[in-house]
C-alpha positions in Angstrom: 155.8 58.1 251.5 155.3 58.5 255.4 154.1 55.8 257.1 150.5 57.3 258.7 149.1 54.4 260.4 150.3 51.5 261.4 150.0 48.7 258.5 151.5 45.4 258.0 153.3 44.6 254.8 150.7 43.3 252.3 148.4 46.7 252.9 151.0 49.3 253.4 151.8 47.9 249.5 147.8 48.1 248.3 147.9 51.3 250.0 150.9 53.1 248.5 149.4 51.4 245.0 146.1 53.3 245.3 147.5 55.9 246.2 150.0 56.8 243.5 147.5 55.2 240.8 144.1 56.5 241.8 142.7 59.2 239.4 140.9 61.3 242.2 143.6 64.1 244.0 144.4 62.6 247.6 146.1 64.8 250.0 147.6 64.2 253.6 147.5 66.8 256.6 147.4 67.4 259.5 145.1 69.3 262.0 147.1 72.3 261.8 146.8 72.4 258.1 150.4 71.4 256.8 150.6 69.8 254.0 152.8 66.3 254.2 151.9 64.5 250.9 150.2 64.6 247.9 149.6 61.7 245.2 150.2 62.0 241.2 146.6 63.3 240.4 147.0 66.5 242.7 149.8 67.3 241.3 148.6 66.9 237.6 145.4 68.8 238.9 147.2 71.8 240.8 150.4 71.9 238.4 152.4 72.1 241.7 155.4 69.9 242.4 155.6 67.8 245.0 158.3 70.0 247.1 155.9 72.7 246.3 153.1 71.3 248.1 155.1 70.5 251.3 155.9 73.9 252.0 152.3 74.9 251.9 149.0 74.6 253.6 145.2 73.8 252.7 144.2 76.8 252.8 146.2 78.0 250.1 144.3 75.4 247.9 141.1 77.0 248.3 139.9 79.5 246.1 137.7 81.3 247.9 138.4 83.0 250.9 135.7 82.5 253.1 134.9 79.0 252.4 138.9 78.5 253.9 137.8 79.4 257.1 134.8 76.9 257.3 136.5 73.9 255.9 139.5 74.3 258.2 137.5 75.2 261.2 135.8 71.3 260.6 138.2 69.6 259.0 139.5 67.8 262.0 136.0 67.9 264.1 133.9 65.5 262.3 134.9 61.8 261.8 133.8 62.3 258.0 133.4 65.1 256.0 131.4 64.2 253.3 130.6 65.3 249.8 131.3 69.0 250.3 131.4 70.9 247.2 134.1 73.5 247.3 136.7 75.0 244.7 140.5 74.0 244.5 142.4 76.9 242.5 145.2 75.6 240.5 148.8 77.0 240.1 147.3 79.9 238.1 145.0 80.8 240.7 142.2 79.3 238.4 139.6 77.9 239.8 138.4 74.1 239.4 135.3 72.6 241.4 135.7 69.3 243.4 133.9 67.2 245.9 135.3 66.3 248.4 135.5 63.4 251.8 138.1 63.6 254.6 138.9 60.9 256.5 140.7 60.9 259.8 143.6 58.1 259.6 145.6 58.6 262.9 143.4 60.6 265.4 146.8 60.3 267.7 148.9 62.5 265.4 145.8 64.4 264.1 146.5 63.0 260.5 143.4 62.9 257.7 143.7 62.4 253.8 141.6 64.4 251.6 140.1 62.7 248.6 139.1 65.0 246.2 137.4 64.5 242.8 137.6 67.2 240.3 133.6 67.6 238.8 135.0 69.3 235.8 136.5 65.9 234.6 133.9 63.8 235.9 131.7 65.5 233.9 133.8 65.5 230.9 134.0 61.8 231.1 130.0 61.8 231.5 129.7 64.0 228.6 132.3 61.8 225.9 130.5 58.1 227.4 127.3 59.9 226.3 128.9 61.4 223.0 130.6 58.1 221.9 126.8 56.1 223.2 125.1 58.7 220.9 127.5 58.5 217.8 127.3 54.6 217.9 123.9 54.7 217.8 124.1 57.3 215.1 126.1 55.2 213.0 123.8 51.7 213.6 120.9 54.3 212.6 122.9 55.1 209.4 123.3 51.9 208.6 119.9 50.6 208.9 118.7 53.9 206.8 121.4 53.2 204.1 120.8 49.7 204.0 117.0 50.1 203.9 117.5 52.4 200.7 119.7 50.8 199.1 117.5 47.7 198.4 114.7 50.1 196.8 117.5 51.6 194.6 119.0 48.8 193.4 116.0 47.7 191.8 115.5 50.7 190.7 119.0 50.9 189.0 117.6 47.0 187.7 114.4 48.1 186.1 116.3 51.2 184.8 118.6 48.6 182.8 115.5 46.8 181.9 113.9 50.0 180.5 117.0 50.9 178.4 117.3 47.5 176.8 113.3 47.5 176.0 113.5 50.5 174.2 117.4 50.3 172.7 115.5 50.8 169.1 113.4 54.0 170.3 115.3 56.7 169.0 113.0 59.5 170.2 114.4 62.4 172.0 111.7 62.6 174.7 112.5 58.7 175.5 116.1 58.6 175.5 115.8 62.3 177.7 114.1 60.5 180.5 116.0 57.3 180.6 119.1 59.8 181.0 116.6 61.9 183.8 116.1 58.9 185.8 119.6 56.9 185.8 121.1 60.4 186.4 118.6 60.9 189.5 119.1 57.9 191.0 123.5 58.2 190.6 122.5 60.9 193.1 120.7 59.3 195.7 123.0 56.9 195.6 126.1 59.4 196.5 124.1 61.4 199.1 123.9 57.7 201.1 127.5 57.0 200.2 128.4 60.8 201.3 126.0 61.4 204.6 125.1 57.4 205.3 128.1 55.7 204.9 130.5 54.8 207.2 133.7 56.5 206.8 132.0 59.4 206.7 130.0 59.3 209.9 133.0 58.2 212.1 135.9 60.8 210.3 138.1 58.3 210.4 142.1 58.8 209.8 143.5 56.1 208.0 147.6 54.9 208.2 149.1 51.4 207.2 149.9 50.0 210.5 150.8 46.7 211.1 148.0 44.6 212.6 150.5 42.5 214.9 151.5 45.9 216.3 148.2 47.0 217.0 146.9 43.3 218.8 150.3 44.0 220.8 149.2 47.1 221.9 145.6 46.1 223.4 146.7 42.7 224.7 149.1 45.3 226.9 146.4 47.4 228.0 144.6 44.5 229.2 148.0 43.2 231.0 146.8 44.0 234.6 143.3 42.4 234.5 144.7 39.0 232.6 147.4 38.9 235.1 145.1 39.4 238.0 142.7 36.9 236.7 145.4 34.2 236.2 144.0 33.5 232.7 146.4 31.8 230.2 146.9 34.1 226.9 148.2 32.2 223.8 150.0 34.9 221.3 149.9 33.4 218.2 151.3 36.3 215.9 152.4 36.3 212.2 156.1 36.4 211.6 154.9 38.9 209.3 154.1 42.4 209.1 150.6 42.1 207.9 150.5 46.0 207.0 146.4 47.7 206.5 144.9 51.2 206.2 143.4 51.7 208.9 142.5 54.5 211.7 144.7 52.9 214.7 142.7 54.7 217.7 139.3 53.0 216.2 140.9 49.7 215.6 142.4 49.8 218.5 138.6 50.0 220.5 137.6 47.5 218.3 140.1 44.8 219.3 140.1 45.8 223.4 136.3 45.3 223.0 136.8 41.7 221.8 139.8 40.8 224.1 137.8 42.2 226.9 134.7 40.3 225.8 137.1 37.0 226.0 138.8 38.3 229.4 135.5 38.7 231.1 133.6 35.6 229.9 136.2 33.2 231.4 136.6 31.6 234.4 139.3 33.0 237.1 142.5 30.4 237.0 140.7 28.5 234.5 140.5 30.7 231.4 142.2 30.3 228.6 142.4 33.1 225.6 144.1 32.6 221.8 144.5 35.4 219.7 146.0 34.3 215.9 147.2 36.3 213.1 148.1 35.1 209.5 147.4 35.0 206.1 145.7 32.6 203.9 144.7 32.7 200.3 145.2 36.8 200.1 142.7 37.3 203.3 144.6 38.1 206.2 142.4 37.1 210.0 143.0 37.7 213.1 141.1 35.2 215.4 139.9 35.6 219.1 139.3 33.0 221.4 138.3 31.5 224.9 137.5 29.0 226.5 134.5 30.8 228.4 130.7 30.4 229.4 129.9 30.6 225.5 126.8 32.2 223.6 123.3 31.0 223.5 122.1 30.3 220.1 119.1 32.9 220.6 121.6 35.7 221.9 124.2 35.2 219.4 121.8 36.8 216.8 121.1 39.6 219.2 124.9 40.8 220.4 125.1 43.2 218.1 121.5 45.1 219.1 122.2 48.3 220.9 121.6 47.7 225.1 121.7 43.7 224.9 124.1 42.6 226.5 124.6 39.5 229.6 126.8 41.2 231.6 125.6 42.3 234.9 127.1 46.0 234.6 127.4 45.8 230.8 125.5 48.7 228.8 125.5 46.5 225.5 127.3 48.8 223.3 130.5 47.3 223.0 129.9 45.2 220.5 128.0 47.4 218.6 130.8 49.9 218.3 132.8 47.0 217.3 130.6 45.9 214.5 130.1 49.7 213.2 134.0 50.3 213.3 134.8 47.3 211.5 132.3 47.4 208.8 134.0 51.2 208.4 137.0 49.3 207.6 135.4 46.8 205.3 136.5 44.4 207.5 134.0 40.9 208.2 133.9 39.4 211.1 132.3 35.7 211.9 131.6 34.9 215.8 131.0 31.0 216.4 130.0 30.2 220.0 129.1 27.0 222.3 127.3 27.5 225.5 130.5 25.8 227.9 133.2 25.9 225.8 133.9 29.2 224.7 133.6 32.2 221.7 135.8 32.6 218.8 135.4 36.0 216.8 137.3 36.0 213.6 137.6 39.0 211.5 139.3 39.3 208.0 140.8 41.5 206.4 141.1 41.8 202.4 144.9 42.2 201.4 145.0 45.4 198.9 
């Protein structure tokens, strides 16, 4: 990358990192429109190359014609050019909304990047938060329904068994016809909840054996950056084992990255301390989470699985919800113990089949 402005060491490095990682297309120009550097997420967004780019200009970015004139015209007048709405065109010459903020960097060489965020994804990511917040609070909704009418039926089903023993001498037709109507009736209810109510059928889940070790690898490396960053101690502590489940891996996966992130973020930077276990006892299989963080309340820890509770200052209180719902899809239990100052443990286990 070319060297725009003058920067020492240390922020030449955070720039070139924001640069290549940030998900919002950034482009570098110049006043008389060439083009002298793009960052990954142009090019995924335009599906030109890199060498491509360089031997064109802005305006050939544009889709329509007379908004090229305007936002060249001003591009390199006004210190910041700020959320104009225009549209990019991709390689295809199809068209993709973005908003967009210009910055001059080096007013000497007439330099300015171009940070450009395409609305079509950001409102694709708006739409699945909103899809997922909706189906977990379809699922606790399900649950509480199936739940409440499963308590009526049961004693239903018990007074049903009661009935038939009462009357095991009666003989009649008319008796012995609505004994059968009623037990018969109530079968049904009872697979309409498990069909529409229950939980493998309101998530769709797809089930593989995958070993659990495997998948606590995985989400411990997807929270590499932020445990490195926060200087907190992890303790892997995995079976030797394969410790192999049914199980629908992308759900799973949320599940545990909810609870390592829960661990991550309740600890204390250079201080904390996280211990994640796996093993096998007594044919139950548990995988165990733990920190040394700021601990539960005793009147929240009944409440953390309530949709929107939640301590965290930019938390929406779902994440644990999800949790619960995805693990209860699973059959899987999980105890949390908790002490305001010394930390959370979350244990869940898993029945060996």
């Amino acid at each position: 990358m070319v060297e725009y402005v003058h920067l020492d060491t240390m922020s030449l490095n955070i720039y070139n990192l924001a640069f290549s990682k940030s998900h919002d297309i950034i482009i570098i120009a110049d006043c008389n429109h060439r083009i002298f550097d793009v960052n990954p997420a142009a090019i995924r967004n335009f599906g030109h190359s890199k060498a491509e780019f360089l031997q064109m200009d802005l305006g050939q970015l544009l889709y329509e014609e007379d908004e090229v004139s305007k936002f060249l015209s001003e591009i390199c007048i006004r210190e910041n050019i700020i959320h104009w709405e225009f549209e990019f065109k991709n390689k295809d010459g199809e068209p993709f909304p973005v908003l967009i903020n210009a910055d001059m960097i080096d007013e000497e060489k007439g330099i300015f990047m171009v940070v450009a965020q395409n609305i079509q994804q950001m409102q694709h990511k708006i739409k699945n938060r909103r899809t997922k917040s909706e189906m977990m609070l379809l699922g606790k909704l399900g649950q509480t329904i199936s739940h409440e009418i499963r308590n009526p039926l049961n004693n239903i089903f018990l007074g049903l068994n009661q009935f038939q023993s009462f009357l095991a001498d009666d003989k009649r037709e008319e008796t012995l016809f609505f004994l059968e109507y009623l037990e018969k009736n109530s079968v049904r209810i009872k697979e309409i909840i498990d069909k529409l109510l229950g939980p493998e059928e309101l998530f769709k889940m797809k089930k593989t054996k995958i070993d659990l070790n495997e998948l606590v690898n995985e989400a411990v490396k997807a929270n590499g950056e932020k445990i490195k960053n926060l200087k907190i101690i992890l303790n892997l502590d995995l079976s030797d084992h394969p410790l192999l489940f049914m199980l629908d891996k992308e759900m799973m996966l949320m599940a545990i990255n909810n609870l390592i992130i829960n661990a991550v973020e309740s600890v204390k930077e250079n201080e904390g301390v996280v211990y994640i276990k796996t093993g096998t006892k007594n044919k139950r299989t548990s995988l165990m989470i733990s920190d040394n963080g700021h601990g539960i309340p005793n009147e929240d820890l009944r409440k953390i699985f309530e949709p929107f509770f939640t301590t965290k200052l930019h938390g929406m209180g779902l994440g644990l919800i999800n949790t619960e719902q995805i693990l209860t899809a699973h059959g899987i239990e999980m105890d949390v113990q908790s002490e305001v100052g010394k930390g959370s443990t979350f244990t869940l286990s898993f029945l060996q089949e």
